[in-house]
TILUMZA-900730 format. One record per residue (C-alpha): residue in three letters; z, y, x. Coordinates in Angstrom, 3 decimals. Each point is the difference from the previous one (the first is absolute). Layout:
% TILUMZA-900730
<site res="Ala" Z="Z" Y="Y" X="X"/>
...
This chain:
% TILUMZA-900730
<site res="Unk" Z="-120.221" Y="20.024" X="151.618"/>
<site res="Unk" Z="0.661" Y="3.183" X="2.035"/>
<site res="Unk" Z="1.711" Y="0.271" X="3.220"/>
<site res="Unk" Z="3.019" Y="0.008" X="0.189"/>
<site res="Unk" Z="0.874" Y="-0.725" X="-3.949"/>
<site res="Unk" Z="1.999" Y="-2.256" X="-1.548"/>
<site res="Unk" Z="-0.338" Y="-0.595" X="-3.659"/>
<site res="Unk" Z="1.435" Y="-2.679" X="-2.115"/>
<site res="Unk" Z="1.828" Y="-1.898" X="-2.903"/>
<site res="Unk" Z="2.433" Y="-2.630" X="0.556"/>
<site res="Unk" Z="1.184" Y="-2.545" X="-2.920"/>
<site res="Unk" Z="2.730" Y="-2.249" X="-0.218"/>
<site res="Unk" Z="-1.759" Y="-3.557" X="-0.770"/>
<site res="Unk" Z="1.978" Y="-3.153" X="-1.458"/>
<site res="Unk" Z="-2.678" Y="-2.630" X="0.785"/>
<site res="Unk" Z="-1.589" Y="0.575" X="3.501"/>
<site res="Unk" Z="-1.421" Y="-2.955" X="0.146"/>
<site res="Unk" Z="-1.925" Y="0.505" X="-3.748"/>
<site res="Unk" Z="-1.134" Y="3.329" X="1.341"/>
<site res="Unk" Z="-1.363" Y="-0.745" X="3.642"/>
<site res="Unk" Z="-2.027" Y="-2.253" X="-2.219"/>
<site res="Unk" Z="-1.482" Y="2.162" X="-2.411"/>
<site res="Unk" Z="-0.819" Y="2.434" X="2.969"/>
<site res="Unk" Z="-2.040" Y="-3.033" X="1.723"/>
<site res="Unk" Z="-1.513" Y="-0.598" X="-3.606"/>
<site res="Unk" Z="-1.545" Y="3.703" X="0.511"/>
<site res="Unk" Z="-1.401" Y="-0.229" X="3.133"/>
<site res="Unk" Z="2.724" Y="1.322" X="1.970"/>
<site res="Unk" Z="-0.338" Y="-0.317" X="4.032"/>
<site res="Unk" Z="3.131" Y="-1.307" X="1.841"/>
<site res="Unk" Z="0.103" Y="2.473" X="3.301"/>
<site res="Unk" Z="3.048" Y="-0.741" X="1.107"/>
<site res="Unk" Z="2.124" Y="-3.576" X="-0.564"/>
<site res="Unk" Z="3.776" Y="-0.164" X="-0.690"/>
<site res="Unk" Z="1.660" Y="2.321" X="2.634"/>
<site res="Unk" Z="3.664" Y="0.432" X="0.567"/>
<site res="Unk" Z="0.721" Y="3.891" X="0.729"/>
<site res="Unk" Z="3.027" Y="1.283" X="1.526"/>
<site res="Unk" Z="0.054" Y="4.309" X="-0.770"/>
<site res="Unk" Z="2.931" Y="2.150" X="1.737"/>
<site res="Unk" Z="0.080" Y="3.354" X="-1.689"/>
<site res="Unk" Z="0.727" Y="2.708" X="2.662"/>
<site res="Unk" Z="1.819" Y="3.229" X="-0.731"/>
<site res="Unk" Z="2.532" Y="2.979" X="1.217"/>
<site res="Unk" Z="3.845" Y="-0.625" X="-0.062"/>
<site res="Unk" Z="-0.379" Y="2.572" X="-2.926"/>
<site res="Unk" Z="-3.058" Y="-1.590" X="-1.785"/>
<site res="Unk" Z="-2.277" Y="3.018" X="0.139"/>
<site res="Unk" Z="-3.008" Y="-2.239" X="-0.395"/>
<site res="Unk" Z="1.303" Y="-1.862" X="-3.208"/>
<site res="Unk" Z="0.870" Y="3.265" X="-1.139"/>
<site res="Unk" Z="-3.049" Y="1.622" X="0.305"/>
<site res="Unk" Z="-1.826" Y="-3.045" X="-1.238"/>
<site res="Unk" Z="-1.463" Y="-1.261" X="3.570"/>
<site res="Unk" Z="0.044" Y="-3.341" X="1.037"/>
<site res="Unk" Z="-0.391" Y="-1.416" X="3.613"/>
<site res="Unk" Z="-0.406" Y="-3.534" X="0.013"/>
<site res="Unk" Z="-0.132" Y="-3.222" X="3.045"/>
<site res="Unk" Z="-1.983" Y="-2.844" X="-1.672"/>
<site res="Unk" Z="0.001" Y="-2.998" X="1.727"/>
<site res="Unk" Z="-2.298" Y="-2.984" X="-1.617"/>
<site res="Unk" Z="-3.390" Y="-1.113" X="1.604"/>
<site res="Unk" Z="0.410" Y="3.517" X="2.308"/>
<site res="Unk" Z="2.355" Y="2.733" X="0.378"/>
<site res="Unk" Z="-0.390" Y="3.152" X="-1.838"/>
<site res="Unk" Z="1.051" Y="3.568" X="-0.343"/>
<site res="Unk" Z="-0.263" Y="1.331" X="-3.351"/>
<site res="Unk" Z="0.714" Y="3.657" X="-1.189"/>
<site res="Unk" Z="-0.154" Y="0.917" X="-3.158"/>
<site res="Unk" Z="0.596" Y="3.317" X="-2.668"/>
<site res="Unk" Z="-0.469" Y="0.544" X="-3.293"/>
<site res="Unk" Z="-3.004" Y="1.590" X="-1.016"/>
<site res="Unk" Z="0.542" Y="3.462" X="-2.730"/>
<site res="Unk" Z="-2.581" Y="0.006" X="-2.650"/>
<site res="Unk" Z="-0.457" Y="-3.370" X="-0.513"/>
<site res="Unk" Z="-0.207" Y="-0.808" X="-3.720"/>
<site res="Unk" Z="2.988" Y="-2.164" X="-0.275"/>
<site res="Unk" Z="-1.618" Y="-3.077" X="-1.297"/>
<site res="Unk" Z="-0.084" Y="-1.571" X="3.412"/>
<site res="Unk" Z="1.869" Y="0.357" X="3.299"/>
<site res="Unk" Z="-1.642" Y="2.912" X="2.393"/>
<site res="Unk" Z="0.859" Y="0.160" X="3.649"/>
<site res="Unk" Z="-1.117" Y="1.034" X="3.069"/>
<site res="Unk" Z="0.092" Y="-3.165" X="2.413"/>
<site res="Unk" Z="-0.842" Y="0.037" X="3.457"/>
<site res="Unk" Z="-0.179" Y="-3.411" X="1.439"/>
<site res="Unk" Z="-0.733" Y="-1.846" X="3.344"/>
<site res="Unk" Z="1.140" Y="-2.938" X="2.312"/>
<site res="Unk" Z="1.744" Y="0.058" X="2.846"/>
<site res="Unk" Z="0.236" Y="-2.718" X="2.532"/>
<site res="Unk" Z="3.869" Y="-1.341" X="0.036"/>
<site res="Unk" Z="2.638" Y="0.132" X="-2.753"/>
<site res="Unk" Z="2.714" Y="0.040" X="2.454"/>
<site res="Unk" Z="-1.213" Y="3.092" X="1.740"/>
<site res="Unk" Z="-0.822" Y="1.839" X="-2.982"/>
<site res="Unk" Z="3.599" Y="-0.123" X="-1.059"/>
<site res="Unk" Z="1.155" Y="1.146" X="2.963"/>
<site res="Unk" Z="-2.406" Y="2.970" X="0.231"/>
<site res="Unk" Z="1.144" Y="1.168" X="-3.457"/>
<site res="Unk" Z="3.530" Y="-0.333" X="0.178"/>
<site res="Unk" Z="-0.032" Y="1.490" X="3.890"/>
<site res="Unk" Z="-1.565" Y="3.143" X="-2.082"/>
<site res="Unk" Z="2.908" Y="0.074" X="-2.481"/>
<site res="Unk" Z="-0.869" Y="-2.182" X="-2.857"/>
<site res="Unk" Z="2.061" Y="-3.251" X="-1.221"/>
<site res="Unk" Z="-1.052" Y="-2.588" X="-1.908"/>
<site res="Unk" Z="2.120" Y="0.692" X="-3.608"/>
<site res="Unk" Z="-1.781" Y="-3.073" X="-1.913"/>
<site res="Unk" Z="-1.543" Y="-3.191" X="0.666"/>
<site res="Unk" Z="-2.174" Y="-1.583" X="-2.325"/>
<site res="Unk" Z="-2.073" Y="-3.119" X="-0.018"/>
<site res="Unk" Z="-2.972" Y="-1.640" X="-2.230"/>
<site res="Unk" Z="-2.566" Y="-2.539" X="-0.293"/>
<site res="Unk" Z="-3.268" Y="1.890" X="-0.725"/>
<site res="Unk" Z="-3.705" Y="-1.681" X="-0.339"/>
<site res="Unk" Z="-2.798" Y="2.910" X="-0.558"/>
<site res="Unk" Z="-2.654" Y="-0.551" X="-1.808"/>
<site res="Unk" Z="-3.387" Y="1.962" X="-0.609"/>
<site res="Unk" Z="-1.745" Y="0.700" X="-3.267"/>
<site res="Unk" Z="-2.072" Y="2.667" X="-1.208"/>
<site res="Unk" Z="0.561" Y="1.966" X="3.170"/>
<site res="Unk" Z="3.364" Y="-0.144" X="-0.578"/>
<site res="Unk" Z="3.006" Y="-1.644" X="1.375"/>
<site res="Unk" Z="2.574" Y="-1.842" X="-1.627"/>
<site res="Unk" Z="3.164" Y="-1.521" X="1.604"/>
<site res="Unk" Z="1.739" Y="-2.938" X="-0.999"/>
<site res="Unk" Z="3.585" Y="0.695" X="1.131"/>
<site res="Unk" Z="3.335" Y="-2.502" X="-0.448"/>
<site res="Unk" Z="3.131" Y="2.195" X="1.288"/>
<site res="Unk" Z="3.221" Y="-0.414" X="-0.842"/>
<site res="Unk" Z="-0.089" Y="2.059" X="-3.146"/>
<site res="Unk" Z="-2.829" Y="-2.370" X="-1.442"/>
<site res="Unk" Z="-3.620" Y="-0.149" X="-0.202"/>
<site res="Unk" Z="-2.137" Y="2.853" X="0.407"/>
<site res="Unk" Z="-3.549" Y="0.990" X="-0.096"/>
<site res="Unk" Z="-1.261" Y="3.277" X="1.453"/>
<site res="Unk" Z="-3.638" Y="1.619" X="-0.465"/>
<site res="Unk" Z="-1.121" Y="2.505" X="2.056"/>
<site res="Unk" Z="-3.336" Y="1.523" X="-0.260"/>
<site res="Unk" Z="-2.124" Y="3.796" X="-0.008"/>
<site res="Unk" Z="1.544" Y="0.690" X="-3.453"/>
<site res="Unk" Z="1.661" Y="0.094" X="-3.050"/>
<site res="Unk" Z="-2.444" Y="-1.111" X="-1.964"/>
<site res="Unk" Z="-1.242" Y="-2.961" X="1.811"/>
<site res="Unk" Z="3.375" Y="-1.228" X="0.594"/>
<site res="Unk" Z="0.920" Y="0.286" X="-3.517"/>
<site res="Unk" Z="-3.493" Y="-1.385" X="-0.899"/>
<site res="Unk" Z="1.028" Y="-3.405" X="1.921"/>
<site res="Unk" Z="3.147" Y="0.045" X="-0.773"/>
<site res="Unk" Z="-1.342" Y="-0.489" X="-3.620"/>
<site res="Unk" Z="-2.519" Y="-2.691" X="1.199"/>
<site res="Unk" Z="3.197" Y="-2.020" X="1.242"/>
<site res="Unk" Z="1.946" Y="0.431" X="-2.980"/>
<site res="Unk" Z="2.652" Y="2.132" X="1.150"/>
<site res="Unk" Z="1.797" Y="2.071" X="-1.921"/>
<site res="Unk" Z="-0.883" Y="3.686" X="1.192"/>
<site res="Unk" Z="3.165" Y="1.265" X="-1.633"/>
<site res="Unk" Z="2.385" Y="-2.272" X="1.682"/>
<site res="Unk" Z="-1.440" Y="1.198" X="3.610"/>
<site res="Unk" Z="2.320" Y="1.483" X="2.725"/>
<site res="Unk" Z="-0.422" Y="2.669" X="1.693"/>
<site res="Unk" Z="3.186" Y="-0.309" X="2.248"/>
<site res="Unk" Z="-0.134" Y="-1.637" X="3.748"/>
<site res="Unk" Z="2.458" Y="-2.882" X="0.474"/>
<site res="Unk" Z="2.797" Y="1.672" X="2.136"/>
<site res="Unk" Z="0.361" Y="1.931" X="-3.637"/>
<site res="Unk" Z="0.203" Y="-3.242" X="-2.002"/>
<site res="Unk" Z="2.576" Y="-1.125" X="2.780"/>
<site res="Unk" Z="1.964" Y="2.643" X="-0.530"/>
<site res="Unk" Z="0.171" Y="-0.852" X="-3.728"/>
<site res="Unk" Z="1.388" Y="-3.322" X="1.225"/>
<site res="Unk" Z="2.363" Y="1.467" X="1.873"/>
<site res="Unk" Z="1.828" Y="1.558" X="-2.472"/>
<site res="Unk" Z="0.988" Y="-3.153" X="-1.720"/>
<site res="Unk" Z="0.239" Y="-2.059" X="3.053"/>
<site res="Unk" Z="1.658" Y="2.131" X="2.426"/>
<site res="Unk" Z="-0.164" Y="-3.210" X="2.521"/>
<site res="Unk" Z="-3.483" Y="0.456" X="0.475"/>
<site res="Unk" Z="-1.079" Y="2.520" X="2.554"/>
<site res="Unk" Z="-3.993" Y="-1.256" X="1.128"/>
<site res="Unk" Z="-2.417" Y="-1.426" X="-2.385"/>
<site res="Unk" Z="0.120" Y="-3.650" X="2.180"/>
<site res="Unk" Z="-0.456" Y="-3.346" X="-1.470"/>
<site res="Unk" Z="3.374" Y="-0.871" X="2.141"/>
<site res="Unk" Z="1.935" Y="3.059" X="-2.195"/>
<site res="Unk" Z="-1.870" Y="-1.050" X="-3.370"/>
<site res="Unk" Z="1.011" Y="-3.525" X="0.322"/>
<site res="Unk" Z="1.412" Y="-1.346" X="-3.065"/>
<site res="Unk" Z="0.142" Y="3.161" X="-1.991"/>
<site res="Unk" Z="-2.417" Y="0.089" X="-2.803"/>
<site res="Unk" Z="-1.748" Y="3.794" X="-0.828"/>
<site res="Unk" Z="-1.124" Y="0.844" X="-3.261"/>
């Protein structure tokens, strides 16, 4: 994959469990075990990142990171183009503070369960968030994303291409309670 690119499918998945074992059945590689991640989306009081379709990011699982990303022009539109620039930094806490001392405030919180997985020298994320189960690949292209996709019996026409602060915001129009995608917020609501 080149630097600084991030591209990838994600699909909504009704068995998990079914297809973490059919990935294992190929030969997949498990890189990273079941991780709880906390994200805090950073922006302006007037949103000119969302707007301009930038994201900063504060992951917290196994390490902190800083993640910014953009949307790539010219991509072909069967898969999700950004720019991503990506590294740790050394406490959560502190991060924070250094963003939001700069301006920024934390406008969403969301939180997942991811295990990664390597296969084909790609990888592919096993993710249970509050919206349901997910699975993400991410490799050097199109093609060989769409080329496992098809070796896992996905259904390449029922991919997303959206991030999940825009599936939350779907949520959010029918339940108007929930403001962060949080297992706490989700409890007892059922998404379909």
């Amino acid at each position: 994959m080149e630097k600084n690119q991030e591209i990838e499918v994600k699909f909504y998945l009704n068995d998990l469990a079914r297809f973490e074992k059919n990935l294992c059945g190929l030969g997949a590689e498990l890189v990273q075990p079941r991780t709880h991640e906390l994200n805090l989306r950073f922006d302006t009081p007037d949103m000119a990142l969302t707007n301009s379709f930038q994201v900063l990011r504060l992951r917290q699982d196994d390490h902190a990171r800083f993640t910014y990303k953009r949307r790539k022009s010219g991509g072909n539109g069967s898969v999700s183009e950004r720019t991503e620039i990506e590294f740790e930094v050394g406490d959560f806490e502190s991060a924070r503070l250094f963003l939001e001392a700069l301006g920024f405030q934390v406008f969403v919180t969301y939180e997942k369960y991811r295990r990664t997985y390597h296969l084909a020298g790609l990888h592919i994320m096993l993710d249970e968030t509050p919206l349901g189960n997910f699975v993400e690949i991410e490799g050097p292209d199109a093609v060989s994303i769409e080329t496992l996709a098809a070796a896992l019996h996905l259904n390449w026409s029922a991919r997303n291409l959206e991030g999940y602060i825009v599936l939350l915001d779907k949520v959010k129009t029918k339940h108007s309670h929930i403001q962060n995608m949080a297992f706490e917020e989700f409890a007892g609501l059922e998404i379909t």
